[in-house]
The first five atom37 places (N, CA, C, CB, O) and aatype in JSON, in Angstrom:
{
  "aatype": [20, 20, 20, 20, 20, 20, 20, 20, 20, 20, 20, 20, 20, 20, 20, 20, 20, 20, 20, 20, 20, 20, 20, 20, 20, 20, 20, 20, 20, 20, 20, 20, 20, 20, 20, 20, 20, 20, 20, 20, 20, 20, 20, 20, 20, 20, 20, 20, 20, 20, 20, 20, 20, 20, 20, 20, 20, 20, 20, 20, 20, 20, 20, 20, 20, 20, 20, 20, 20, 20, 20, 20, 20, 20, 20, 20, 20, 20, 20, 20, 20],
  "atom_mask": [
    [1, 1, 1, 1, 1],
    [1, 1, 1, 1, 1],
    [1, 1, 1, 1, 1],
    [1, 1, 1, 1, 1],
    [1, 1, 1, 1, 1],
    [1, 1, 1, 1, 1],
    [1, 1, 1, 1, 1],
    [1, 1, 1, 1, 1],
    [1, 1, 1, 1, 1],
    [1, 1, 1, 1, 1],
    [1, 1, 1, 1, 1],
    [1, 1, 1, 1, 1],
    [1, 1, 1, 1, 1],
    [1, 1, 1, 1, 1],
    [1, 1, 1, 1, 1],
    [1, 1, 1, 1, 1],
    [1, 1, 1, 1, 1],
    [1, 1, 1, 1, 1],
    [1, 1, 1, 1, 1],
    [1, 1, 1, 1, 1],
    [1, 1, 1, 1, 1],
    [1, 1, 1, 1, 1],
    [1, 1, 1, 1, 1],
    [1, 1, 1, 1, 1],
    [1, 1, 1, 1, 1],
    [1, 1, 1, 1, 1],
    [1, 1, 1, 1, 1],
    [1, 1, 1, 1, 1],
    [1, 1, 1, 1, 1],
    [1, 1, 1, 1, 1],
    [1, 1, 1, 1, 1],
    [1, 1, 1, 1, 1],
    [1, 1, 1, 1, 1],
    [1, 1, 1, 1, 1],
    [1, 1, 1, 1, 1],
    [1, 1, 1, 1, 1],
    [1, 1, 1, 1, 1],
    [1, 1, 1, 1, 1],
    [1, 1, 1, 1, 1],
    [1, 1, 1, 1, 1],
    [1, 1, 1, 1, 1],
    [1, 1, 1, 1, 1],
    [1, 1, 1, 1, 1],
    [1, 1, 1, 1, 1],
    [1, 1, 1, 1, 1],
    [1, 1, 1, 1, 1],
    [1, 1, 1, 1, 1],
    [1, 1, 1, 1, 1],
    [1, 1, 1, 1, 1],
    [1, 1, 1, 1, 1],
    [1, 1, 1, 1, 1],
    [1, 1, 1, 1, 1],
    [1, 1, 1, 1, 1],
    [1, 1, 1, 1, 1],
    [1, 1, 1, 1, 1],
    [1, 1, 1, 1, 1],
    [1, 1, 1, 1, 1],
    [1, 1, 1, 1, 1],
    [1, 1, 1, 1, 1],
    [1, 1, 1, 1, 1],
    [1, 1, 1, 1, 1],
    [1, 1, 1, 1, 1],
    [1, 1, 1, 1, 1],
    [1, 1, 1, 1, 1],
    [1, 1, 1, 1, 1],
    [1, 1, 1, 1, 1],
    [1, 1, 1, 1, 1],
    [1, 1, 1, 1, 1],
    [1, 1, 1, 1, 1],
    [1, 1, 1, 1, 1],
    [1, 1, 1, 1, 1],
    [1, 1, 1, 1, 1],
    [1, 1, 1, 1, 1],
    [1, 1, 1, 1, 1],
    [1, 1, 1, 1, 1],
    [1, 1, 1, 1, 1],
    [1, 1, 1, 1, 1],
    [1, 1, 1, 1, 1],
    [1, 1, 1, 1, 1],
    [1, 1, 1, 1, 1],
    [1, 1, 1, 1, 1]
  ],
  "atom_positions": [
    [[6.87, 15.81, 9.53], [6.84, 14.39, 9.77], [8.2, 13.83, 9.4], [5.7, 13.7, 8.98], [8.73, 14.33, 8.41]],
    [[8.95, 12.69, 10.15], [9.9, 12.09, 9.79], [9.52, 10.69, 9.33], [10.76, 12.17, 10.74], [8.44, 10.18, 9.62]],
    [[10.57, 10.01, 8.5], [10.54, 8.77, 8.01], [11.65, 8.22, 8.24], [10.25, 8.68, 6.8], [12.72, 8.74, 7.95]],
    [[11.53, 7.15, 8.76], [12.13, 6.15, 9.28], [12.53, 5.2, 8.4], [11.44, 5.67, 10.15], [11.51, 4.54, 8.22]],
    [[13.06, 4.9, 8.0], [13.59, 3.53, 6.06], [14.85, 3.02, 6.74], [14.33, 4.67, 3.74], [15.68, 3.83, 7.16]],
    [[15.08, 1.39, 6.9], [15.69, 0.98, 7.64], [16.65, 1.06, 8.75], [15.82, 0.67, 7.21], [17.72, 0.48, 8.92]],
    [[15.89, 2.06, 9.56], [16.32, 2.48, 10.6], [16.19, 1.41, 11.83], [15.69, 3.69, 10.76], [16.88, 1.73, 12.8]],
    [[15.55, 0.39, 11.96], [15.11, -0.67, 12.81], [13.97, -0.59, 13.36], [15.85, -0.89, 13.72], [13.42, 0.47, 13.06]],
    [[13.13, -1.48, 14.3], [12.26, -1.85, 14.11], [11.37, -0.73, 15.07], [12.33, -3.25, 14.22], [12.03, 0.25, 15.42]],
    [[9.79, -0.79, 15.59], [9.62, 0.19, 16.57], [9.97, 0.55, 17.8], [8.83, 0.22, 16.7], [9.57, 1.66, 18.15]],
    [[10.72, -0.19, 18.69], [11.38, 0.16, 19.71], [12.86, 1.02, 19.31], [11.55, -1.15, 20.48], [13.22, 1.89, 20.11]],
    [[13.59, 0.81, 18.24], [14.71, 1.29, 18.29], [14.15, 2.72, 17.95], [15.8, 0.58, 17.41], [14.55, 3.63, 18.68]],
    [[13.14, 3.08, 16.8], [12.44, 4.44, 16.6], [12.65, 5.01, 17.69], [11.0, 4.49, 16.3], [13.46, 5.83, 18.12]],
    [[11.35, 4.18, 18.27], [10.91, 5.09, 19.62], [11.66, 5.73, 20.4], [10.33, 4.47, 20.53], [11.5, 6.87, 20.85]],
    [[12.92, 4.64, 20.66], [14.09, 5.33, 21.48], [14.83, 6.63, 20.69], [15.29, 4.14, 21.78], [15.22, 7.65, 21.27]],
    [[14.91, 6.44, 19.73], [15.64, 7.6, 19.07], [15.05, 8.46, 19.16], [16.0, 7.59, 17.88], [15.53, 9.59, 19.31]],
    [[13.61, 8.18, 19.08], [12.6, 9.66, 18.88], [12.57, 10.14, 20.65], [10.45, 9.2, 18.06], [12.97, 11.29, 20.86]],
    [[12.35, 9.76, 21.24], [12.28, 9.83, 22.7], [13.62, 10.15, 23.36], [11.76, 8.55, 23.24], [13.63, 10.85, 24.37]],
    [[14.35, 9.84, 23.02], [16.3, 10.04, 23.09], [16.77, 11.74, 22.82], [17.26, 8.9, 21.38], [17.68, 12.35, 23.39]],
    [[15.86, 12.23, 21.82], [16.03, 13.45, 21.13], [14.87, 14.42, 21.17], [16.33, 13.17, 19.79], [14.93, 15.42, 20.46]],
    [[13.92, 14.23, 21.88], [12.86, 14.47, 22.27], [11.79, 15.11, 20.86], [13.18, 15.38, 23.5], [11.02, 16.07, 20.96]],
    [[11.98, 14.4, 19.82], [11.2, 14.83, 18.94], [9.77, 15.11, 19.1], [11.35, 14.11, 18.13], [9.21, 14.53, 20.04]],
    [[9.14, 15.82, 18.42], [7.41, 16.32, 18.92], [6.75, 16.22, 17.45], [7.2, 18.34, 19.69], [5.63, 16.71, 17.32]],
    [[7.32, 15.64, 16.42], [6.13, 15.33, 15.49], [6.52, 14.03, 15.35], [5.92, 16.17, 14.06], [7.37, 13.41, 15.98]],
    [[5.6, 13.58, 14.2], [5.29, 12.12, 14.07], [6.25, 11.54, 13.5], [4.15, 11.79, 13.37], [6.87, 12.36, 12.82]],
    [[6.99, 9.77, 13.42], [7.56, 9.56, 12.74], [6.77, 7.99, 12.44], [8.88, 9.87, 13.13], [6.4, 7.02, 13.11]],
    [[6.78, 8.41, 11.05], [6.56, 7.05, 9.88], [7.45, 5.8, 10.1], [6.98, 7.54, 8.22], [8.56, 6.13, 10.53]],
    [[7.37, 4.97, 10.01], [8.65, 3.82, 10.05], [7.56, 3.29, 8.83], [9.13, 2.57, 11.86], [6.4, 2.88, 8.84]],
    [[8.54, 3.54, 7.83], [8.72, 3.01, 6.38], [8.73, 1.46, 6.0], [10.01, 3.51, 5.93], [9.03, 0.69, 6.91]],
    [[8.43, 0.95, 4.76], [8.29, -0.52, 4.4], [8.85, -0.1, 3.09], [6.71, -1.36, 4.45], [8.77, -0.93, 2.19]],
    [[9.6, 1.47, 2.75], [10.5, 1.44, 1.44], [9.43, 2.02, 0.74], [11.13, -0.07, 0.8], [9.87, 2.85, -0.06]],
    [[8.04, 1.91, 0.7], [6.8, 2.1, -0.15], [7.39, 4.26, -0.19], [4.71, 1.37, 1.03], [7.71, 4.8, -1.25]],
    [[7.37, 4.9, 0.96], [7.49, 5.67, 1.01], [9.54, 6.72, 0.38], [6.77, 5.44, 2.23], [9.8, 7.89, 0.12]],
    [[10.0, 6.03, 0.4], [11.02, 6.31, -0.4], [11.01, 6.27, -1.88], [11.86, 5.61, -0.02], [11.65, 7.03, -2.61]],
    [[10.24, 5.32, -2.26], [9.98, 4.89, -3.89], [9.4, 5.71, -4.31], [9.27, 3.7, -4.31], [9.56, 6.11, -5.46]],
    [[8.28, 6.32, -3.23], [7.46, 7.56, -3.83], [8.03, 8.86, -4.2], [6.5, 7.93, -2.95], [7.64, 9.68, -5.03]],
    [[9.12, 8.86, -3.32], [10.0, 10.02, -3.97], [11.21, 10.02, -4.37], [10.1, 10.94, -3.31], [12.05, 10.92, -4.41]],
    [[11.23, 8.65, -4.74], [12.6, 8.83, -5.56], [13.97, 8.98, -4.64], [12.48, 10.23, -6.5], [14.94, 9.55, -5.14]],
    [[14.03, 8.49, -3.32], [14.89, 8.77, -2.27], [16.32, 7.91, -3.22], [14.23, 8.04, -0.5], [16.3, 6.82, -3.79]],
    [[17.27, 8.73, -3.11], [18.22, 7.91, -3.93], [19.66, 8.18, -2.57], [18.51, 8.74, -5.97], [20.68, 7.5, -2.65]],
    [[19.5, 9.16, -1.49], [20.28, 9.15, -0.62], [19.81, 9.48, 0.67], [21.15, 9.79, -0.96], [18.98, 10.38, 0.81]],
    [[20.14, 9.0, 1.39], [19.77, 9.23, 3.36], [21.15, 9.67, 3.61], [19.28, 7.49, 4.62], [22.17, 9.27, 3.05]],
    [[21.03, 10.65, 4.62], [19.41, 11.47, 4.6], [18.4, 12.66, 3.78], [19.4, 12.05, 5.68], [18.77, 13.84, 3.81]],
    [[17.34, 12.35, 3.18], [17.15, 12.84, 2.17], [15.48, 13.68, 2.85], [17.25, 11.62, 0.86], [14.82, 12.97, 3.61]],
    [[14.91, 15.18, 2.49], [14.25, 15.77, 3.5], [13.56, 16.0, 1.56], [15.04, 17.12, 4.97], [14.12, 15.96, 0.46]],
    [[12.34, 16.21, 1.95], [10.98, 16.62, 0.79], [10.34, 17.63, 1.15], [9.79, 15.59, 0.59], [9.94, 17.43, 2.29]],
    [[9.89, 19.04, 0.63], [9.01, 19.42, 1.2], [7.98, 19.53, 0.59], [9.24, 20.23, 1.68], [8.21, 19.84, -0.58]],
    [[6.57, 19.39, 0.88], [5.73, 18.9, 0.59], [4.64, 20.6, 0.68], [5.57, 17.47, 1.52], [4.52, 21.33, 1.66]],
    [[4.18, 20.73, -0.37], [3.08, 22.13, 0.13], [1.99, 21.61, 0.86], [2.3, 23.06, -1.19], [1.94, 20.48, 1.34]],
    [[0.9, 22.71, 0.93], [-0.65, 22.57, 1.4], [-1.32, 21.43, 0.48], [-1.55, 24.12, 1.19], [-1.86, 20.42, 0.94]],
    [[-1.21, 21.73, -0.9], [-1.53, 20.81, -2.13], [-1.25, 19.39, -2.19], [-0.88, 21.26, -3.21], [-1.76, 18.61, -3.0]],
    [[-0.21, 19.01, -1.1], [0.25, 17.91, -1.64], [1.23, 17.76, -2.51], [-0.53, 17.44, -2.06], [1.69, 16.65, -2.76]],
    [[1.8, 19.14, -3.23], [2.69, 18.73, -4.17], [4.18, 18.66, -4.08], [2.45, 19.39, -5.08], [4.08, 19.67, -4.78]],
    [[5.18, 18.52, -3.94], [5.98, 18.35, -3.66], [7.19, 19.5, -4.46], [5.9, 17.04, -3.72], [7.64, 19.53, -5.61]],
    [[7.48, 20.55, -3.02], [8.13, 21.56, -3.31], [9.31, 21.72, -3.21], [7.78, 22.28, -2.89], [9.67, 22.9, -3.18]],
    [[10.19, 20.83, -3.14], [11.5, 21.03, -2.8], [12.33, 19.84, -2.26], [11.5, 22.04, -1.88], [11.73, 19.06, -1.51]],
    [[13.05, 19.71, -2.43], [14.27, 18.13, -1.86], [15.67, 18.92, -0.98], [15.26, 16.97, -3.86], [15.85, 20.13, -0.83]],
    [[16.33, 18.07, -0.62], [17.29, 18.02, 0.08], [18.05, 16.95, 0.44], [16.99, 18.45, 0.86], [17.69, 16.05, 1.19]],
    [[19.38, 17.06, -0.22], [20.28, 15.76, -0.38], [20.97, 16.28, 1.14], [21.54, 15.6, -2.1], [21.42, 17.42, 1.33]],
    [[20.94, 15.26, 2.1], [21.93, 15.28, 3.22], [21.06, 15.84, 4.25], [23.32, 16.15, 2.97], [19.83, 15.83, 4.26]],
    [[21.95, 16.38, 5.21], [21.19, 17.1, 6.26], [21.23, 18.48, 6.0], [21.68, 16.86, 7.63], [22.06, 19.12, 5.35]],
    [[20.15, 18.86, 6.64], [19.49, 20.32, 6.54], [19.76, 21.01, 7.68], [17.97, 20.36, 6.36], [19.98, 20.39, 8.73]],
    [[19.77, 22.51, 7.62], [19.47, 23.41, 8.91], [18.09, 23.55, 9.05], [20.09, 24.86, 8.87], [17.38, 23.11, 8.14]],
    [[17.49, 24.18, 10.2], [16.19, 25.14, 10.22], [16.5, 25.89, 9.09], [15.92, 26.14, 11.58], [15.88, 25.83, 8.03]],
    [[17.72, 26.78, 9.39], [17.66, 27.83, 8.64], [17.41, 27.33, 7.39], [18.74, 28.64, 8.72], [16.52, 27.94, 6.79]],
    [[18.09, 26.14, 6.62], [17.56, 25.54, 5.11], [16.13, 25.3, 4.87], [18.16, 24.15, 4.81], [15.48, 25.49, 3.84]],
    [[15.89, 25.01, 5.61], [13.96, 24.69, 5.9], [13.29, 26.03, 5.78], [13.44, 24.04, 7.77], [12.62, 26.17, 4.77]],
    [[13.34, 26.95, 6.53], [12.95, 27.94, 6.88], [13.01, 29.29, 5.59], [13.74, 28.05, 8.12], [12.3, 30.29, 5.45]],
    [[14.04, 28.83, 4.89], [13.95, 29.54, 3.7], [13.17, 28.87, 2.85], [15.13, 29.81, 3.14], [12.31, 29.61, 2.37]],
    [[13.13, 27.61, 2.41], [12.52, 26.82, 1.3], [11.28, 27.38, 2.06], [12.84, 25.0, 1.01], [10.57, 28.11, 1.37]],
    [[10.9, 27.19, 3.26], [9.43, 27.37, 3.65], [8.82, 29.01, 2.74], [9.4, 27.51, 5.72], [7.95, 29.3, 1.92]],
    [[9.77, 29.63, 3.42], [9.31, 31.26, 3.22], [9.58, 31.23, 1.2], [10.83, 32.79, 4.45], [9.68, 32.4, 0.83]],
    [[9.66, 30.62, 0.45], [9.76, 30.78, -0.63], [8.69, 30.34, -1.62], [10.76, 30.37, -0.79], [8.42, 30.71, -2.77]],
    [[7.89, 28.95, -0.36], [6.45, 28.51, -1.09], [5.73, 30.23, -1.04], [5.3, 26.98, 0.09], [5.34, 30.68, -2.12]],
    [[5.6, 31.03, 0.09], [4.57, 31.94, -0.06], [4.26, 33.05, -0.93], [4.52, 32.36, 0.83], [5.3, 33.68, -1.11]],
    [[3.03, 33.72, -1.72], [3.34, 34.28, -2.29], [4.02, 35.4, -2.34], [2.79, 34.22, -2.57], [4.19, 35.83, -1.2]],
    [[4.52, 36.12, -3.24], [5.1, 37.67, -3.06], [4.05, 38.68, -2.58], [5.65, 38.27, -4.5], [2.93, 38.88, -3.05]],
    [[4.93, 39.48, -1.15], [3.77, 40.62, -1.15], [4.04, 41.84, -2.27], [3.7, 41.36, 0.45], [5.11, 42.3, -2.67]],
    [[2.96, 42.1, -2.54], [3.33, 43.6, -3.34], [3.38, 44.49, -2.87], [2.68, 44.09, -4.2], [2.66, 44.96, -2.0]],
    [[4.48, 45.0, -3.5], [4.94, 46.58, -2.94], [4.66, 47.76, -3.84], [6.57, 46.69, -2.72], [4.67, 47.64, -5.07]],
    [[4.36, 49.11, -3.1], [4.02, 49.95, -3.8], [5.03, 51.01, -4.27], [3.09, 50.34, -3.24], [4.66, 51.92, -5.02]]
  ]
}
């Protein structure tokens, strides 16, 4: 999910999201959702587990590949024999 925090109002979203052809949802924020995590710079990325709990941050912009590791690091270890 993306968040939107004074980015402008829902048409300018939409265009951006539609401009870039994004395919998940984006929030357009009232700030309530930055406060919750403590956003102290944009662009700023959270990752969030199954739980709800909040696994990881990211000051600036991210790769997949940055994502994609934090992802593969929530799971547990397989064991090896």
């Amino acid at each position: 999910m993306g968040v939107a925090e004074n980015s402008g109002g829902q048409s300018e979203v939409s265009a951006f999201v539609n401009a870039r052809k994004l395919t998940y949802p984006v929030l357009l924020d009232d700030g309530s959702a930055g406060s919750a995590y403590s956003l102290g710079s944009i662009p700023h990325s959270v990752l969030i587990d199954a739980q709800g709990k909040l696994s990881g941050t990211f000051e600036g912009t991210i790769t997949r590949a940055g994502v994609e590791s934090a992802v593969l690091a929530l799971q547990p270890a397989t064991p090896r024999c």
